[in-house]
TORKOL-4160 file (C-alpha; in steps of 0.2 Angstrom, whole numbers, padded with zeros to 4 digits, m for minus):
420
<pt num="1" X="m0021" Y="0269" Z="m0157"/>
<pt num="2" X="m0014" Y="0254" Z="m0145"/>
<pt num="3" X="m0018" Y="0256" Z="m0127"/>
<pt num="4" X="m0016" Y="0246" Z="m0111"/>
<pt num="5" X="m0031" Y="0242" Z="m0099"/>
<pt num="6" X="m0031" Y="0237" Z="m0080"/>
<pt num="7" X="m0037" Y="0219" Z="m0077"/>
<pt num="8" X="m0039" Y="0210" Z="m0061"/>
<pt num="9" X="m0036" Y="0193" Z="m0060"/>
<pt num="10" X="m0038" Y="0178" Z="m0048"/>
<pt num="11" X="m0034" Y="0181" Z="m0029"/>
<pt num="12" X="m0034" Y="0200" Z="m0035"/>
<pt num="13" X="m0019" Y="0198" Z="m0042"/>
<pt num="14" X="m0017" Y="0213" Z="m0056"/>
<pt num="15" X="m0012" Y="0212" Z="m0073"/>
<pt num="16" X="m0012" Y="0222" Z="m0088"/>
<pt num="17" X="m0021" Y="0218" Z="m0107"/>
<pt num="18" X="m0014" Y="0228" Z="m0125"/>
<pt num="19" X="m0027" Y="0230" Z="m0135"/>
<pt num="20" X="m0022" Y="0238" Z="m0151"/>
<pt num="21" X="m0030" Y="0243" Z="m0169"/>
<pt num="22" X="m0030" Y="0227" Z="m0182"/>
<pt num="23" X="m0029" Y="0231" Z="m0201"/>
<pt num="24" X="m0048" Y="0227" Z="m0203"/>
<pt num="25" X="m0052" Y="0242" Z="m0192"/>
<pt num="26" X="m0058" Y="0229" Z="m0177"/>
<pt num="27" X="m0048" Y="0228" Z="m0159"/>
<pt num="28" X="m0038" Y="0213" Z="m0155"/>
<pt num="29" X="m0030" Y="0213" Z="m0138"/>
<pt num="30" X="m0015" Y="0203" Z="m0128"/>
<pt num="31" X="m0018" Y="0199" Z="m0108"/>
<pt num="32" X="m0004" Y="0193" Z="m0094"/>
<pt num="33" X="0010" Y="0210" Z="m0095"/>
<pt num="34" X="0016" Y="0216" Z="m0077"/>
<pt num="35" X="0016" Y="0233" Z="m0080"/>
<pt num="36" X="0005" Y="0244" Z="m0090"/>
<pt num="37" X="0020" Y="0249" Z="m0101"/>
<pt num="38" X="0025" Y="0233" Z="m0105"/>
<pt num="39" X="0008" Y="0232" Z="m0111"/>
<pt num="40" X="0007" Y="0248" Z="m0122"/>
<pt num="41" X="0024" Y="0244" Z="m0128"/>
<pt num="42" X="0018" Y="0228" Z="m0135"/>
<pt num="43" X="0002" Y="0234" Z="m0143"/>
<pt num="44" X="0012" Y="0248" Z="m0151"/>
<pt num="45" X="0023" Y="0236" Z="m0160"/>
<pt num="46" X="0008" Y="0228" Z="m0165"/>
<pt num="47" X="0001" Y="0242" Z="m0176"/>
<pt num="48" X="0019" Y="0246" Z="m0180"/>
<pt num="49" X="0021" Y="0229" Z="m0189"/>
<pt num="50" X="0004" Y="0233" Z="m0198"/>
<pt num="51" X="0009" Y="0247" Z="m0204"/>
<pt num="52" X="0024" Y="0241" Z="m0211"/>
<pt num="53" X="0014" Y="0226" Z="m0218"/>
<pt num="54" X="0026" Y="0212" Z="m0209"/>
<pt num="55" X="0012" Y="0208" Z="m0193"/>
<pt num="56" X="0004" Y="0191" Z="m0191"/>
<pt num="57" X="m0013" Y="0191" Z="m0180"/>
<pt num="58" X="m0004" Y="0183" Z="m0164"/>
<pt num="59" X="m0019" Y="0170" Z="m0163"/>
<pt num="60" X="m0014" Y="0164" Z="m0178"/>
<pt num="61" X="0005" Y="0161" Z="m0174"/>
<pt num="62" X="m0003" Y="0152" Z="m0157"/>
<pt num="63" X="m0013" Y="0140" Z="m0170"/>
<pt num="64" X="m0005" Y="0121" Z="m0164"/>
<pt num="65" X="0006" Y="0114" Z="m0176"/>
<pt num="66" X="m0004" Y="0097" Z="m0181"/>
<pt num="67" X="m0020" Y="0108" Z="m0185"/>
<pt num="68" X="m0011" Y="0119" Z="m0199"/>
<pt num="69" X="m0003" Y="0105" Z="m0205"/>
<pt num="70" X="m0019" Y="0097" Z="m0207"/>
<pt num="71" X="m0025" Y="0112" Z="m0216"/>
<pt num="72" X="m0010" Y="0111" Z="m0225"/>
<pt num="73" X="m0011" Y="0094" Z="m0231"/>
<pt num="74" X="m0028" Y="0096" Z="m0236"/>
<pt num="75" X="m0023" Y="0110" Z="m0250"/>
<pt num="76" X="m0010" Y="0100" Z="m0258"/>
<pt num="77" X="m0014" Y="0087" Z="m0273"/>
<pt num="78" X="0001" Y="0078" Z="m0276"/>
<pt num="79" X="0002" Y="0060" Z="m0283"/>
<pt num="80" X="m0007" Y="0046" Z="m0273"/>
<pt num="81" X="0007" Y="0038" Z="m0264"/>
<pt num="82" X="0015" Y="0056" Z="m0259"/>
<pt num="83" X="m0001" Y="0059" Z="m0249"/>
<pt num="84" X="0000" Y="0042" Z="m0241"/>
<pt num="85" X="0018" Y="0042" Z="m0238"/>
<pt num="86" X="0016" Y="0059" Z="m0229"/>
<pt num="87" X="0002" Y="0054" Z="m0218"/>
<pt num="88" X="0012" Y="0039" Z="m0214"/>
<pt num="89" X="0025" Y="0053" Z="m0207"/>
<pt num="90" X="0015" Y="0062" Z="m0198"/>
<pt num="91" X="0003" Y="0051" Z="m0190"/>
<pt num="92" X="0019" Y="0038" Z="m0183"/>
<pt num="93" X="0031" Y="0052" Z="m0180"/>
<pt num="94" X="0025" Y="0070" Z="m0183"/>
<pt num="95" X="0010" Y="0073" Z="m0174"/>
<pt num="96" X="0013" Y="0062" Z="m0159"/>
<pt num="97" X="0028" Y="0075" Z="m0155"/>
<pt num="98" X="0020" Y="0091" Z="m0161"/>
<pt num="99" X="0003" Y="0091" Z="m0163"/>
<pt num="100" X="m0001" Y="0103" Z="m0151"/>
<pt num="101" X="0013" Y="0112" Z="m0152"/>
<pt num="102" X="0011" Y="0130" Z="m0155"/>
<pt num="103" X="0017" Y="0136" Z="m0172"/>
<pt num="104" X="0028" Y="0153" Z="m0166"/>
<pt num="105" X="0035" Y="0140" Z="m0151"/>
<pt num="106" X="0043" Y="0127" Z="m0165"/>
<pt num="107" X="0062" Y="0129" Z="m0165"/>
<pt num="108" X="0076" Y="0124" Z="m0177"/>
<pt num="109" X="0086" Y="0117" Z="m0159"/>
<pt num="110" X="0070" Y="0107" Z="m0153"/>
<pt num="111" X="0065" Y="0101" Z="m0172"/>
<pt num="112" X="0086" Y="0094" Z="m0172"/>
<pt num="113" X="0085" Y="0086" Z="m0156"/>
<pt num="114" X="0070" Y="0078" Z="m0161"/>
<pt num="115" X="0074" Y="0072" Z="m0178"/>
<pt num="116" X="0092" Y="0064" Z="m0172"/>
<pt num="117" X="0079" Y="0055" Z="m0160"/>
<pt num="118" X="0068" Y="0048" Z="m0174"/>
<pt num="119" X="0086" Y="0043" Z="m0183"/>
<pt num="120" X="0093" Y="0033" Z="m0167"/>
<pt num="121" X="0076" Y="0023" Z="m0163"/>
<pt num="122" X="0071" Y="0021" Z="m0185"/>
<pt num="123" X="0083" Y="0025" Z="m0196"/>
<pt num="124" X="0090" Y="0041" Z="m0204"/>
<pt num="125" X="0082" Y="0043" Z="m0220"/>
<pt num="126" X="0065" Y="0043" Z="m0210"/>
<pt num="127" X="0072" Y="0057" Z="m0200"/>
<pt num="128" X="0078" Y="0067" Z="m0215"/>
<pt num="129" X="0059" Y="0064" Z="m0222"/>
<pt num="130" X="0051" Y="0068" Z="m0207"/>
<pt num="131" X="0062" Y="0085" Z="m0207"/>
<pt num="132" X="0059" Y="0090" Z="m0222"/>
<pt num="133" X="0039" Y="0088" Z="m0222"/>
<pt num="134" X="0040" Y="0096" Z="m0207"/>
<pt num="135" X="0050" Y="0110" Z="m0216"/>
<pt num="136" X="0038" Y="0114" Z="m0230"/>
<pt num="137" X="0023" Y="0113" Z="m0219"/>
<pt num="138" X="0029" Y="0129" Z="m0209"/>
<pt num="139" X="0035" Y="0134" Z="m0225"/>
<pt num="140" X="0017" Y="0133" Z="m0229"/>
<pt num="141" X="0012" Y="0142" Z="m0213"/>
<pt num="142" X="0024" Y="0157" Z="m0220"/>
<pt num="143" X="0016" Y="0156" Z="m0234"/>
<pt num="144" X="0001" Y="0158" Z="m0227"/>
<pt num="145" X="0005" Y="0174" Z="m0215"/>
<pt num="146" X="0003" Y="0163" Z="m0198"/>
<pt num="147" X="0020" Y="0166" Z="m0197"/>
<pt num="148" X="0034" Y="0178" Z="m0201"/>
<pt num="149" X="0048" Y="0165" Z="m0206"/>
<pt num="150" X="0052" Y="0147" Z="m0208"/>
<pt num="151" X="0063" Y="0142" Z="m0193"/>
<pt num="152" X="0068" Y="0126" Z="m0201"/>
<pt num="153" X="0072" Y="0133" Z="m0218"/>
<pt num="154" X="0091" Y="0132" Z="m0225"/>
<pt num="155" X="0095" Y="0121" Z="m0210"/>
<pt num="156" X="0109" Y="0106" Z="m0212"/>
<pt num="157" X="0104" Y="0095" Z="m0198"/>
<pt num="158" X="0121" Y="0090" Z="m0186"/>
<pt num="159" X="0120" Y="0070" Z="m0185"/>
<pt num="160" X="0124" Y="0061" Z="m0170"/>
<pt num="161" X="0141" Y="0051" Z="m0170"/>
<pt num="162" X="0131" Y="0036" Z="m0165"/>
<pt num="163" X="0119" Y="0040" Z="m0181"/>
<pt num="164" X="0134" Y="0042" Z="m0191"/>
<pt num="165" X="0140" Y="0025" Z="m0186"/>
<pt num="166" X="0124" Y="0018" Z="m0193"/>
<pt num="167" X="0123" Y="0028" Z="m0209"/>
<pt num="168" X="0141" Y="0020" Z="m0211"/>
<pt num="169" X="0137" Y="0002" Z="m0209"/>
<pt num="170" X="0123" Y="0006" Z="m0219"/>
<pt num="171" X="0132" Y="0011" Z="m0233"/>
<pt num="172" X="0145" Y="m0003" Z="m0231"/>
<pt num="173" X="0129" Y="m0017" Z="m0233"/>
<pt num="174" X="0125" Y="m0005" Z="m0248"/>
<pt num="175" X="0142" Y="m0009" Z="m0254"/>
<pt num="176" X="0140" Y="m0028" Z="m0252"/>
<pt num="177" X="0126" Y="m0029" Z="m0259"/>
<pt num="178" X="0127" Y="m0045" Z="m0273"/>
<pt num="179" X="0134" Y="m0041" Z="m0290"/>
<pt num="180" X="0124" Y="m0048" Z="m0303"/>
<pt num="181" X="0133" Y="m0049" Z="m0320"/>
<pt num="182" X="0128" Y="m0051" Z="m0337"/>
<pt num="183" X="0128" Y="m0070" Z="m0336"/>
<pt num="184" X="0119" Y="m0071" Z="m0321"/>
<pt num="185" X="0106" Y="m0061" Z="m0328"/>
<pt num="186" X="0103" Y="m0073" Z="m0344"/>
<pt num="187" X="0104" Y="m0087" Z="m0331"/>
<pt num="188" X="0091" Y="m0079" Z="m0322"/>
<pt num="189" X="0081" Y="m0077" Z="m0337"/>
<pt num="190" X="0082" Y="m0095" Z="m0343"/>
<pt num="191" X="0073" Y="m0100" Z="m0326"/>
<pt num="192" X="0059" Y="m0091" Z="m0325"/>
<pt num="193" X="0054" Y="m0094" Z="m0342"/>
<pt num="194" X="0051" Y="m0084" Z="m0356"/>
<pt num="195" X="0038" Y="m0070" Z="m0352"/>
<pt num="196" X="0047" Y="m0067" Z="m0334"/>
<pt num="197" X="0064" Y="m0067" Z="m0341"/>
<pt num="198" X="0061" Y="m0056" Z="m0354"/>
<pt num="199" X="0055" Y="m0044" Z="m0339"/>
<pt num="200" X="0071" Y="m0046" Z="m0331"/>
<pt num="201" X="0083" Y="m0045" Z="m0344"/>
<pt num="202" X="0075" Y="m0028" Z="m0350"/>
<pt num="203" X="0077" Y="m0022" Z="m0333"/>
<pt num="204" X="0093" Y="m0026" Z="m0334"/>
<pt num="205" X="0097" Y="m0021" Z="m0348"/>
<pt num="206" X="0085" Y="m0004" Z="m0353"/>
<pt num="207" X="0082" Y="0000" Z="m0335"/>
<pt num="208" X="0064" Y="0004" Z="m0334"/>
<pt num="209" X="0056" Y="0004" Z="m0315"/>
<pt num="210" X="0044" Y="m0009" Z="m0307"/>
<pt num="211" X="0030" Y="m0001" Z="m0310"/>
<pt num="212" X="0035" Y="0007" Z="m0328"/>
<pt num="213" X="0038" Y="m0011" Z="m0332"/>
<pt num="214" X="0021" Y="m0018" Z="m0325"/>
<pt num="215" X="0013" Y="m0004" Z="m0337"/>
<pt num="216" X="0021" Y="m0009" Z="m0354"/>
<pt num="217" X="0008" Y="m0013" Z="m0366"/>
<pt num="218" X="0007" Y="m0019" Z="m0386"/>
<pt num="219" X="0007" Y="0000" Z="m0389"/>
<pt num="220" X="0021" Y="0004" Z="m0380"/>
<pt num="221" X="0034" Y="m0002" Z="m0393"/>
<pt num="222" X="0037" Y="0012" Z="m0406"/>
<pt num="223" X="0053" Y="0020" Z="m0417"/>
<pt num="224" X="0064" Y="0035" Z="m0414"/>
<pt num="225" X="0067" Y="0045" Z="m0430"/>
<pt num="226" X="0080" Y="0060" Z="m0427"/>
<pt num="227" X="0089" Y="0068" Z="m0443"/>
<pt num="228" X="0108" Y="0060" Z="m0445"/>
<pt num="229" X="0119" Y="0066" Z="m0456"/>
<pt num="230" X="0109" Y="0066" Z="m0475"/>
<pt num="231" X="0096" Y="0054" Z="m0468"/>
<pt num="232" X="0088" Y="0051" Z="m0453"/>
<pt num="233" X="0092" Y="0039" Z="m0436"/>
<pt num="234" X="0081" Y="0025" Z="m0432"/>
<pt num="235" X="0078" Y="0014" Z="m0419"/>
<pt num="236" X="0066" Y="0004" Z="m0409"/>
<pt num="237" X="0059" Y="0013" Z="m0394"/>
<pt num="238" X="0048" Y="0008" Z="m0378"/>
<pt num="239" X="0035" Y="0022" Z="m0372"/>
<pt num="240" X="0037" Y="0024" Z="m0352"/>
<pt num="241" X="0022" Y="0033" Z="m0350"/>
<pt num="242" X="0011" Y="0026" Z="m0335"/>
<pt num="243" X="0017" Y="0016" Z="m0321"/>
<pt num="244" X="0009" Y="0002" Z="m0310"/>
<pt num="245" X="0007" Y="0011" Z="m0291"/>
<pt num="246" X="0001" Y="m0001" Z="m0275"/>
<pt num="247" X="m0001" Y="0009" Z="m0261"/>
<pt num="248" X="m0015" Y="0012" Z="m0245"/>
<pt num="249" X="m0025" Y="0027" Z="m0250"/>
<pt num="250" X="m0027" Y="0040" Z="m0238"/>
<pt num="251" X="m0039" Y="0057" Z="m0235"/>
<pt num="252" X="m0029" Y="0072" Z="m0241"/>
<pt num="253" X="m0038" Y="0083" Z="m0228"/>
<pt num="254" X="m0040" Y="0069" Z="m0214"/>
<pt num="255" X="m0026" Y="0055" Z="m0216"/>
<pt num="256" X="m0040" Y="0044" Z="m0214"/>
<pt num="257" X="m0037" Y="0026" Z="m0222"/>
<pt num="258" X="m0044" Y="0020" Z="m0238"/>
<pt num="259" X="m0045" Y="0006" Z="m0249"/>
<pt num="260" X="m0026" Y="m0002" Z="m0255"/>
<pt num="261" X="m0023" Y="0008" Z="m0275"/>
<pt num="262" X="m0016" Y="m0005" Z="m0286"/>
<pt num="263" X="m0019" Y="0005" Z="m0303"/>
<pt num="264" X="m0011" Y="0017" Z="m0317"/>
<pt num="265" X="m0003" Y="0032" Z="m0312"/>
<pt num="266" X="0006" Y="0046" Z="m0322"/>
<pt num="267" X="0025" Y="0040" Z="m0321"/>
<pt num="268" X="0032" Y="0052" Z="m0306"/>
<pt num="269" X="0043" Y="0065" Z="m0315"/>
<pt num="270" X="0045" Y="0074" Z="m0333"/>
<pt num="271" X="0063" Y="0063" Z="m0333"/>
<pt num="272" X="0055" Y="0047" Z="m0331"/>
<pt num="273" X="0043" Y="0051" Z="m0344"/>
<pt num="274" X="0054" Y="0046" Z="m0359"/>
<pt num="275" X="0058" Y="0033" Z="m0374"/>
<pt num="276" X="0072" Y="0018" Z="m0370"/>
<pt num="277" X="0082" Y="0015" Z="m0385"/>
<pt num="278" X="0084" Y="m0002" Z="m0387"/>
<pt num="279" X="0097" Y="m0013" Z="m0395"/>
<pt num="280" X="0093" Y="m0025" Z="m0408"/>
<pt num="281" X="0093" Y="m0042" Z="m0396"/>
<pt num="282" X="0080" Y="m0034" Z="m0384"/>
<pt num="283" X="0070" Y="m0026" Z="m0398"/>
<pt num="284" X="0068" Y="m0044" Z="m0403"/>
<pt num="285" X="0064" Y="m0053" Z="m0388"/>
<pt num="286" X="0052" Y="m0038" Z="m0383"/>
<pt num="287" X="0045" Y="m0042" Z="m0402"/>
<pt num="288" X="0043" Y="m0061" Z="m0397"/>
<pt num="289" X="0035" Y="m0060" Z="m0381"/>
<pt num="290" X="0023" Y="m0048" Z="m0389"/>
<pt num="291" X="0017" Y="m0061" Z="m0403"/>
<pt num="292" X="0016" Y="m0074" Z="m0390"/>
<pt num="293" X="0003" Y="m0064" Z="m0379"/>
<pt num="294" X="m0015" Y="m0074" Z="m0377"/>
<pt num="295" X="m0026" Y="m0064" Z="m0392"/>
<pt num="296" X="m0033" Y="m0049" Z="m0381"/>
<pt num="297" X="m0021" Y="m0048" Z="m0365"/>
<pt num="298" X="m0014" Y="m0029" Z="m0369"/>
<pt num="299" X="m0001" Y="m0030" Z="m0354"/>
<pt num="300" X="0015" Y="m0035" Z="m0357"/>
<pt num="301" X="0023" Y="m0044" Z="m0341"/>
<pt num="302" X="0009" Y="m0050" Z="m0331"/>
<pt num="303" X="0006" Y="m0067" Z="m0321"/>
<pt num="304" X="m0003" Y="m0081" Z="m0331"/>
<pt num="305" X="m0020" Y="m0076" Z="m0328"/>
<pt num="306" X="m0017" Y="m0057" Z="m0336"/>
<pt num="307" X="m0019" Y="m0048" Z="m0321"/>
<pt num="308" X="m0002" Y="m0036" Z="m0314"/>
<pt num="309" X="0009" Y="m0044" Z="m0302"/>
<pt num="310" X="0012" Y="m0040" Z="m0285"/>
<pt num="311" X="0030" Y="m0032" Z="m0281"/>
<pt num="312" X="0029" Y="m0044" Z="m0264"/>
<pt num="313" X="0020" Y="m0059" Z="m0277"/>
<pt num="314" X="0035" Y="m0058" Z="m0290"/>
<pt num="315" X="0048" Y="m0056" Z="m0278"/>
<pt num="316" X="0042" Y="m0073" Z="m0268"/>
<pt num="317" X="0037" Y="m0085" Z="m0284"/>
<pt num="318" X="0051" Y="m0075" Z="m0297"/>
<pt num="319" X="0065" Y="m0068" Z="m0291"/>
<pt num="320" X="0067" Y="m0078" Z="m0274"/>
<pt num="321" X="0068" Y="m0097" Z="m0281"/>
<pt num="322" X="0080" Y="m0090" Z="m0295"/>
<pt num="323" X="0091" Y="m0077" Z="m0286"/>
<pt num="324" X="0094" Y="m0089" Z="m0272"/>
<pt num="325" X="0088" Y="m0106" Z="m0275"/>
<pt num="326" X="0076" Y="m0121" Z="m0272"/>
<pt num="327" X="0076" Y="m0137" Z="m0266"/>
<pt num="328" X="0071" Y="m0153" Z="m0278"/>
<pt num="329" X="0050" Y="m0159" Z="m0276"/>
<pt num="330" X="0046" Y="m0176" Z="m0283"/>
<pt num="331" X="0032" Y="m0178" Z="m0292"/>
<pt num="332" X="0017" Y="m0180" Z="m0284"/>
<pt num="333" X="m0002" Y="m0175" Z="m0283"/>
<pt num="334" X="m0005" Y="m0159" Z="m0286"/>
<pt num="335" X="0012" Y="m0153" Z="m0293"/>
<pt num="336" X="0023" Y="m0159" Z="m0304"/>
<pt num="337" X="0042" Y="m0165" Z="m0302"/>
<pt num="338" X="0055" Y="m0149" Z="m0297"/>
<pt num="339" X="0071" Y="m0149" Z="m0300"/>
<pt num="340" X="0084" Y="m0141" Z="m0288"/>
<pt num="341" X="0091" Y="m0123" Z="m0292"/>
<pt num="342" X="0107" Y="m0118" Z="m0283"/>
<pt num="343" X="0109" Y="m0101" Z="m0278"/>
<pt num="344" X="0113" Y="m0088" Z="m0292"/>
<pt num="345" X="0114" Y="m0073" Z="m0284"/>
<pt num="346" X="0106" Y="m0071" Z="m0265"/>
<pt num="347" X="0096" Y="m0056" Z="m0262"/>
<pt num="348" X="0095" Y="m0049" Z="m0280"/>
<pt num="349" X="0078" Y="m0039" Z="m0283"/>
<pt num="350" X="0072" Y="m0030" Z="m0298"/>
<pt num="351" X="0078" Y="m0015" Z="m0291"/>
<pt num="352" X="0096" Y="m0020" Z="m0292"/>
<pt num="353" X="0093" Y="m0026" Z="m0310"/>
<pt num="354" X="0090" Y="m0008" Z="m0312"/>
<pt num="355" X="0107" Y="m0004" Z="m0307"/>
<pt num="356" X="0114" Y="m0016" Z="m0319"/>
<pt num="357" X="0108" Y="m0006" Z="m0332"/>
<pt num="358" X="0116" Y="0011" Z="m0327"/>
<pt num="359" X="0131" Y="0001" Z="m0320"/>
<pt num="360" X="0135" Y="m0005" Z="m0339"/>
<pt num="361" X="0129" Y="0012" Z="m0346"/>
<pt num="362" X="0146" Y="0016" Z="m0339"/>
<pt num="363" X="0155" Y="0003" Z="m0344"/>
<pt num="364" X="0153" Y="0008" Z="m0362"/>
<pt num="365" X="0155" Y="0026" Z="m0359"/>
<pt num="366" X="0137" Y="0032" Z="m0361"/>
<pt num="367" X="0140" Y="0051" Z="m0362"/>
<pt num="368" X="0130" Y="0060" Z="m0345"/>
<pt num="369" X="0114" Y="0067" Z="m0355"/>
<pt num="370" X="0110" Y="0051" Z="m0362"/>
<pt num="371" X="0114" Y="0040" Z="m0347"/>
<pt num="372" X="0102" Y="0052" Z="m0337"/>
<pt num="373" X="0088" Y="0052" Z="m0352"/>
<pt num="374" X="0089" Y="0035" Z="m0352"/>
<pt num="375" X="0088" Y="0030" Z="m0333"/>
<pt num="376" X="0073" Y="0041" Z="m0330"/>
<pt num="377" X="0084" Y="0054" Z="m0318"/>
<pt num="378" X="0085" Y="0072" Z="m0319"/>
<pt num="379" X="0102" Y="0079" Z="m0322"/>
<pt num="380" X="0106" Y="0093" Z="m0310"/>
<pt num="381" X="0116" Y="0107" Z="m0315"/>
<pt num="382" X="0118" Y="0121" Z="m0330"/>
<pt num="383" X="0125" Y="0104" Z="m0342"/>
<pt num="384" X="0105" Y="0098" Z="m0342"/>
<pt num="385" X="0099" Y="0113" Z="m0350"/>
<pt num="386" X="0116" Y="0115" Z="m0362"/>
<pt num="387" X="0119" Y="0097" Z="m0366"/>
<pt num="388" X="0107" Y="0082" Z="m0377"/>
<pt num="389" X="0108" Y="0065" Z="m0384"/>
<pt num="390" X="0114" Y="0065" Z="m0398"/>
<pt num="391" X="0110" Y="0051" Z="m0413"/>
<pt num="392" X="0129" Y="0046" Z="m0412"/>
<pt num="393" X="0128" Y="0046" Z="m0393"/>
<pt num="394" X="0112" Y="0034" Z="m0396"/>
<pt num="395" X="0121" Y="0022" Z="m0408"/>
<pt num="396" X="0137" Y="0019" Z="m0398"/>
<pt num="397" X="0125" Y="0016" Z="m0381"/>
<pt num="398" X="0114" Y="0002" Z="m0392"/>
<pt num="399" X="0130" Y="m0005" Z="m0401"/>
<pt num="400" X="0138" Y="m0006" Z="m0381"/>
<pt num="401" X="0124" Y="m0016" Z="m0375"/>
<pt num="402" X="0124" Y="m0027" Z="m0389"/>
<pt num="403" X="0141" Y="m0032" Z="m0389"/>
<pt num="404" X="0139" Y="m0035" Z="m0369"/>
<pt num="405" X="0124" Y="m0045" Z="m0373"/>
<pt num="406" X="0133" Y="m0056" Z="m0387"/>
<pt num="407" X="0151" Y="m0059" Z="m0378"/>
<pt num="408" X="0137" Y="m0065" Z="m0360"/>
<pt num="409" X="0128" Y="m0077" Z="m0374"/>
<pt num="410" X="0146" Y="m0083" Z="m0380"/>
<pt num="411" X="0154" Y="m0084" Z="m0362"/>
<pt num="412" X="0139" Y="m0097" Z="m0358"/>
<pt num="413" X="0139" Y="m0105" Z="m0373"/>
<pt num="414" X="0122" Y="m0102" Z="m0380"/>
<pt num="415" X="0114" Y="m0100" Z="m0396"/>
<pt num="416" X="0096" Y="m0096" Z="m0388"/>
<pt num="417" X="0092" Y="m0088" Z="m0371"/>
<pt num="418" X="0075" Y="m0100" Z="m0370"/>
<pt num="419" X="0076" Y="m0119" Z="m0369"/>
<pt num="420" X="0065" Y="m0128" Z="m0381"/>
């Protein structure tokens, strides 16, 4: 039975406490109410929340934000680079704004106001993570009964026009970003040599990631065998099981900094986890890069001494000099002669390459459940569960990229992608 009792507080001034029954028999108690039926009043919705199984001990919705989402980030397991890239979140923009913040006191207007803030002094994507983290830790705190609902939850967050104005000129960069065609690719290719420019034109042209391309071994070459017709379809397949992650580690329950992870990691999805068909030119090249490794080196695209390439490594040595050119070196001691490479195509990263490949997935009509197979991306709607590749569907993709490969090696003029 709630009740209110008298209190006197400094300079005499009086105030009334509620003290009311909580479910494990013991007493809790609210201080501060004017009157003593404002008091009551408060202690008998207490117990009447109890007994209709929807209370939350007030000390618990009182509990400071950056201490439940502590708590919270310590219960969670995800992969490596989640944790880091989520403690990157909320030690640079989270907690500095909320930490103390009281669970119960976190609004949907404030957590707006704030994220639009992030957007105009970093960028919006940053602000839409940040939102969202924020989101499923008091999701978590529902969860958890320290509070009754999700304030955040459902919300579509109102952009700024000035943000707007950003995001556009963003996606006009986007849009101007260098188009790399099939020609350019296989002059790329001839640059860097044969073991690099086998990377990039299977990028190009099979679209595995960075790091699924770093984890490629002699193992991961196999056959696809499907019933066709009377008899059965085959072809050459590479196995994207692992990937190659680099990332600073950090405490799951502290956010404390570890050591840099540059290691084998499960890829990051069920869709990326799957076999890339691949037409006969690539199976080949992926065939003779293989036989040329050194007896004992088991990964496939490597720097010369074996060991994974850096993104930031590859990116200054490879993809630089080649996408955008290099001056001419003489001979001299310590390095030999250099000729000059004009620019091929300024800016291109591996990451665009990737998007050559869907790009010419479309061009040839790849049908939407094998496009989606092949890229690694899940396919939203009902049509993902309804719809899969077909053997026909495989064919005509393998005989596209083929004839896009042959009419690229004709337009140069070549019989051979390597010299020599």
């Amino acid at each position: 039975m709630a009740y209110a009792e008298k209190r006197i507080g400094t300079k005499n001034k009086v105030f009334w406490r509620a003290r009311y029954q909580k479910p494990d028999g013991t007493f809790g108690s609210q201080s501060g109410f004017p009157t003593k039926r404002t008091a009551l009043a408060w202690g008998e919705d207490q117990e009447a929340a109890i007994r209709a199984g929807r209370w939350v001990d007030p000390d618990l919705k009182a509990a400071p934000f950056g201490v439940w989402a502590r708590e919270w980030m310590a219960a969670k397991a995800p992969r490596g680079r989640t944790i880091s890239t989520r403690w990157d979140r909320l030690d640079t923009h989270l907690l500095p704004k909320w930490d103390h913040t009281p669970l119960i006191k976190i609004t949907w207007f404030e957590a707006e106001a704030w994220a639009n803030s992030v957007a105009m002094t970093h960028d919006d994507v940053t602000a839409s993570q940040c939102l969202t983290l924020m989101s499923q830790i008091m999701t978590g705190a529902v969860d958890a009964g320290r509070i009754l609902v999700n304030p955040l939850a459902g919300r579509r967050r109102s952009k700024p026009a000035v943000v707007k104005e950003r995001i556009q000129q963003k996606e006009r960069a986007k849009a101007e970003r260098p188009a790399v065609s099939p020609e350019i690719l296989l002059r790329l290719a001839r640059r860097v040599g044969r073991r690099n420019g086998t990377h990039l034109i299977l990028t190009g042209f099979a679209g595995p990631r960075w790091g699924e391309g770093l984890a490629f071994t002699r193992d991961s070459l196999g056959v696809r065998q499907e019933p066709y017709g009377d008899g059965v379809f085959t072809c050459p397949v590479l196995k994207v099981r692992a990937e190659v992650a680099e990332y600073q580690t950090r405490d799951p329950a502290t956010g404390a900094r570890g050591p840099l992870f540059f290691g084998l990691e499960p890829v990051k999805t069920d869709g990326s986890m799957r076999d890339i068909d691949l037409p006969p030119f690539l199976h080949t090249m992926m065939l003779e890069n293989i036989a040329s490794l050194p007896t004992g080196r088991k990964y496939l695209f490597t720097t010369l001494s074996g060991k994974w390439w850096r993104n930031s490594n590859f990116g200054r040595q490879v993809m630089r000099p080649a996408a955008d050119g290099r001056s001419a070196l003489p001979l001299s001691k310590g390095h030999k002669a250099r000729e000059k490479w004009e620019p091929l195509c300024p800016g291109l990263n591996m990451d665009l390459l990737r998007h050559l490949h869907d790009s010419q997935q479309a061009q040839i009509g790849v049908k939407e459940p094998l496009a989606f197979e092949q890229a690694g991306h899940r396919r939203p709607g009902i049509k993902a569960v309804y719809q899969h590749p077909t053997p026909t569907m495989r064919q005509e993709r393998l005989e596209g990229l083929q004839e896009i490969f042959e009419k690229a090696m004709a337009s140069l003029g070549w019989d051979s992608v390597w010299e020599g």
